[in-house]
C-alpha positions in Angstrom: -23.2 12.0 -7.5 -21.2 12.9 -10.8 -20.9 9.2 -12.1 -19.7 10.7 -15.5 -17.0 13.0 -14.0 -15.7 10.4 -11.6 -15.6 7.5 -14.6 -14.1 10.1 -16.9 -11.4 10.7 -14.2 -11.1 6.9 -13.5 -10.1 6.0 -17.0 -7.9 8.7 -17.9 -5.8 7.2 -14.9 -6.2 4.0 -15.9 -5.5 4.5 -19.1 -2.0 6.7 -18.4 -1.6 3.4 -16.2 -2.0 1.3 -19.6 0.7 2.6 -21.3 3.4 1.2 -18.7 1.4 -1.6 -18.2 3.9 -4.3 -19.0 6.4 -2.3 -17.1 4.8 -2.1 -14.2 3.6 -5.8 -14.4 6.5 -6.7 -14.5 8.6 -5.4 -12.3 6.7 -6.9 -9.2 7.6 -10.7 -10.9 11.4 -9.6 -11.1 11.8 -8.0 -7.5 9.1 -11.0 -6.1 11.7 -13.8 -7.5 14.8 -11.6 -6.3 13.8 -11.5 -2.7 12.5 -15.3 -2.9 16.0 -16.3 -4.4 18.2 -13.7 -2.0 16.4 -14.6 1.4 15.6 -18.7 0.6 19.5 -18.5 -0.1 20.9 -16.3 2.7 17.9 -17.0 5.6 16.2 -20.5 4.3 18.5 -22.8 5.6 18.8 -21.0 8.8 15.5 -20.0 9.6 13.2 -22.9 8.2 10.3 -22.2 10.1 8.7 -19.3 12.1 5.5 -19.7 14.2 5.1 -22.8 12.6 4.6 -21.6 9.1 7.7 -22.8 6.6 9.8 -19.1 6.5 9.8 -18.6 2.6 5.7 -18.8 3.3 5.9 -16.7 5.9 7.3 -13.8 4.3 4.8 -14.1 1.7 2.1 -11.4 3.2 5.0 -9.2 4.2 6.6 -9.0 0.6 2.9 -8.1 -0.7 2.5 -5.4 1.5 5.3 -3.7 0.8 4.8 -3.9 -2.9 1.6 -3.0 -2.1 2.5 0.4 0.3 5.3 1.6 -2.3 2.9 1.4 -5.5 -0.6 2.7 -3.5 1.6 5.5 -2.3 3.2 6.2 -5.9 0.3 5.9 -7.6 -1.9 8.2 -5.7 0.8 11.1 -5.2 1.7 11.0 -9.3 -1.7 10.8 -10.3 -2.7 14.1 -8.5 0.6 15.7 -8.4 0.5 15.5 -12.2 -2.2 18.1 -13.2 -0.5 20.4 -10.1 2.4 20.0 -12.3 1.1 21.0 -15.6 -1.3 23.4 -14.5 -4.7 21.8 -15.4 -5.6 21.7 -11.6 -7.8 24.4 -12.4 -9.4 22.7 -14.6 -10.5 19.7 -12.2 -10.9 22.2 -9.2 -13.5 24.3 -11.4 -15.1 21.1 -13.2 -19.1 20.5 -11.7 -17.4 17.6 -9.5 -16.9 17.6 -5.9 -13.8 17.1 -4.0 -14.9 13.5 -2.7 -15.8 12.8 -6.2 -12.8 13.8 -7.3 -10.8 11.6 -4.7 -12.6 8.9 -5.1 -12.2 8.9 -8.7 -8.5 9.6 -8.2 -8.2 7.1 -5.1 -10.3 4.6 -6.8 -8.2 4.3 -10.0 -4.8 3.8 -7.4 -5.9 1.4 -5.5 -7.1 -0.9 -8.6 -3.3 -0.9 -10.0 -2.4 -1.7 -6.7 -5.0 -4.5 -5.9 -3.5 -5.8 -9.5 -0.1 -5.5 -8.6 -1.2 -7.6 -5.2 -2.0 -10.2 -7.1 0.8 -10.3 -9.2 3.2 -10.6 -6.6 0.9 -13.3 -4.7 0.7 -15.5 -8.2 5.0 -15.4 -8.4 5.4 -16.2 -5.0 3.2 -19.4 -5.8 5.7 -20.3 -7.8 8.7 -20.6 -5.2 6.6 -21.2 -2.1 3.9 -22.9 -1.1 0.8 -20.4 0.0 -2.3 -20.8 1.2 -5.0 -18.7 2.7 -7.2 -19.7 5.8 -9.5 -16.4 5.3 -10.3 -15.3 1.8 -12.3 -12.7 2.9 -11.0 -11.2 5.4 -7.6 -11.5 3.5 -9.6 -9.5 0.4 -10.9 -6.9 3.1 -7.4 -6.2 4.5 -6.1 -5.8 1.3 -8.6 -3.2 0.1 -8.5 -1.6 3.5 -4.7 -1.2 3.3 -4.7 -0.1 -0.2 -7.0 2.4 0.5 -5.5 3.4 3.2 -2.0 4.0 1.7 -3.4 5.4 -1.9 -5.2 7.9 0.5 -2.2 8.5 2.0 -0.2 9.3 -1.2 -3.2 11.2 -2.1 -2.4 13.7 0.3 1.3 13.4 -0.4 1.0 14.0 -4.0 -1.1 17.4 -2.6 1.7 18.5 -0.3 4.5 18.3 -2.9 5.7 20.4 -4.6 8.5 18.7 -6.6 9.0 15.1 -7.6 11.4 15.0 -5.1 9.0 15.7 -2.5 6.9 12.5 -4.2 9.6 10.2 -3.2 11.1 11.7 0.1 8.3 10.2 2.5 8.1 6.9 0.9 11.8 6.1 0.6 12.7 7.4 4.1 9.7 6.7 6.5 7.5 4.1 4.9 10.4 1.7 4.0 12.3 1.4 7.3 9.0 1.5 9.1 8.4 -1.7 7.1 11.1 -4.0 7.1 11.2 -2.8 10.9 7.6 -4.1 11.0 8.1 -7.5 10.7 7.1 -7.8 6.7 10.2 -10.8 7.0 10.2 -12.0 10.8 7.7 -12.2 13.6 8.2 -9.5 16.4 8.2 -12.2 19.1 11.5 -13.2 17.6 12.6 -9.8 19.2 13.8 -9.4 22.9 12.6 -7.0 25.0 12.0 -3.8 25.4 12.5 -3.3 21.8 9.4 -5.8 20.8 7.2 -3.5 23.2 8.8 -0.7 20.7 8.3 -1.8 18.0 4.2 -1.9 18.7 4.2 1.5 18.1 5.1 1.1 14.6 1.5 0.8 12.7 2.7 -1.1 10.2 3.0 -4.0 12.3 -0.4 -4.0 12.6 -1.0 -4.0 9.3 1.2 -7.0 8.4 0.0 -9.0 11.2 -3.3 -9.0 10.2 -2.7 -9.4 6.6 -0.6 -12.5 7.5 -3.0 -13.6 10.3 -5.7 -13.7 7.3 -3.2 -16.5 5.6 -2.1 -18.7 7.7 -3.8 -17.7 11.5 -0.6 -16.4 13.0 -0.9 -12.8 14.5 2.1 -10.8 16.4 -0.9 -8.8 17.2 -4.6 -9.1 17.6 -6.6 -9.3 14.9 -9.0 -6.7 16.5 -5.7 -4.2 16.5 -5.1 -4.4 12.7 -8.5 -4.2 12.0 -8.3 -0.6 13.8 -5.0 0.4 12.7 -6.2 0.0 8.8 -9.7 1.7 9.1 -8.0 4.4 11.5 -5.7 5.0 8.7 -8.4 5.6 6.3 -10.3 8.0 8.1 -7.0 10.0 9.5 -6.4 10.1 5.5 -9.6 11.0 4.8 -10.0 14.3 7.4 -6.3 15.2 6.1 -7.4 15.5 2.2 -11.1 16.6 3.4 -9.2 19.9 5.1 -6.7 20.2 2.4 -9.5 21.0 -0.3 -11.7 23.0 2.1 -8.4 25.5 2.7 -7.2 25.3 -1.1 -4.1 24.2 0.7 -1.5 23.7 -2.3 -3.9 23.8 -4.6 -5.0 27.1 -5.5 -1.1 28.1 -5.7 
């Protein structure tokens, strides 16, 4: 393995990442506090708890992940969408690196910024809720996996565009709704029937009920499904970007 080429490829992204560093810090404490201060105004005094756990803490997992989906997918698509852009493509393309060194250099480097953004928004919500965390580790591993998983994801999106438009168009109109119809701010046995059966099909539930279950040991799923859900993302992700650089699709145009 190329440890050079994939460090060298690491900290050029980290260090584009650098430069908007306070920017991109803190934009996850402003929007954190807004949704604390908007929802614990409009929804606290109605909704005080849900499945036991005080509501402003239950949203908690919910608001990270979709920090967490928004800036993985952002931050993959940009940081290989970029050299399509400019043109130095070829350059990585014809470098002595292979494509999964080249992804995971590219992957790696998102899913740090996003990990750090995580924890950003965690740290704020500390300050307006209480939050605690009945499984660190499986908590860590369901954040990495969902990272992953989503940087992956943008990976491939930042391969298939071929405009900024194209960056945002996804994210904006599929990711979003699929996530505040996921439950990221209620459970989904608050919802009647048929529409909780529904809304099982939605993946992201998954995703948020096991990143919740790992804080506070409330599931709307089982723990088993998000488990699945998150490495079945990955490795959907991973065949998508494998075939996309053994076909030179969109990248040898």
């Amino acid at each position: 393995m190329n440890l050079h080429g994939i460090a060298a490829i690491y900290k050029f992204e980290m260090a584009r990442w650098g430069r908007t560093l306070w920017q991109s810090l803190i934009t996850p404490v402003i929007t954190t506090a807004l949704y604390f201060v908007v929802f614990g105004t409009a929804l606290g005094s109605r909704m005080t708890e849900m499945q036991g756990v005080a509501y402003g803490s239950f949203i908690v997992p919910g608001l990270t992940l979709l920090s967490v989906f928004m800036q993985s997918i952002f931050n993959a698509s940009f940081g290989i969408y970029f050299p399509k852009f400019t043109g130095t493509i070829y350059e990585l393309l014809s470098a002595p690196i292979s494509s999964f060194e080249a992804v995971l250099a590219y992957v790696g480097a998102a899913v740090t910024k996003s990990v750090i953004l995580a924890l950003v928004t965690l740290a704020t919500a500390t300050l307006f809720v209480p939050v605690r965390v009945d499984h660190p580790l499986a908590m860590a591993l369901f954040l990495v996996g969902i990272t992953t998983g989503f940087c992956l994801f943008g990976f491939a999106i930042g391969v298939w565009a071929q405009n900024f438009e194209q960056l945002q168009i996804i994210p904006m109109l599929v990711i979003t709704p699929l996530t505040f119809l996921g439950g990221a701010f209620y459970s989904i046995k608050a919802i009647r029937e048929p529409f909780r059966t529904v809304t099982l099909f939605n993946p992201i539930v998954h995703l948020i009920s096991g990143f919740r279950w790992s804080f506070y040991s409330v599931a709307d799923v089982p723990v088993w499904s998000s488990a699945l859900v998150t490495i079945g993302l990955i490795a959907i992700c991973m065949a998508v970007i494998a075939w996309m650089f053994r076909t030179g699709y969109r990248l040898k145009q």
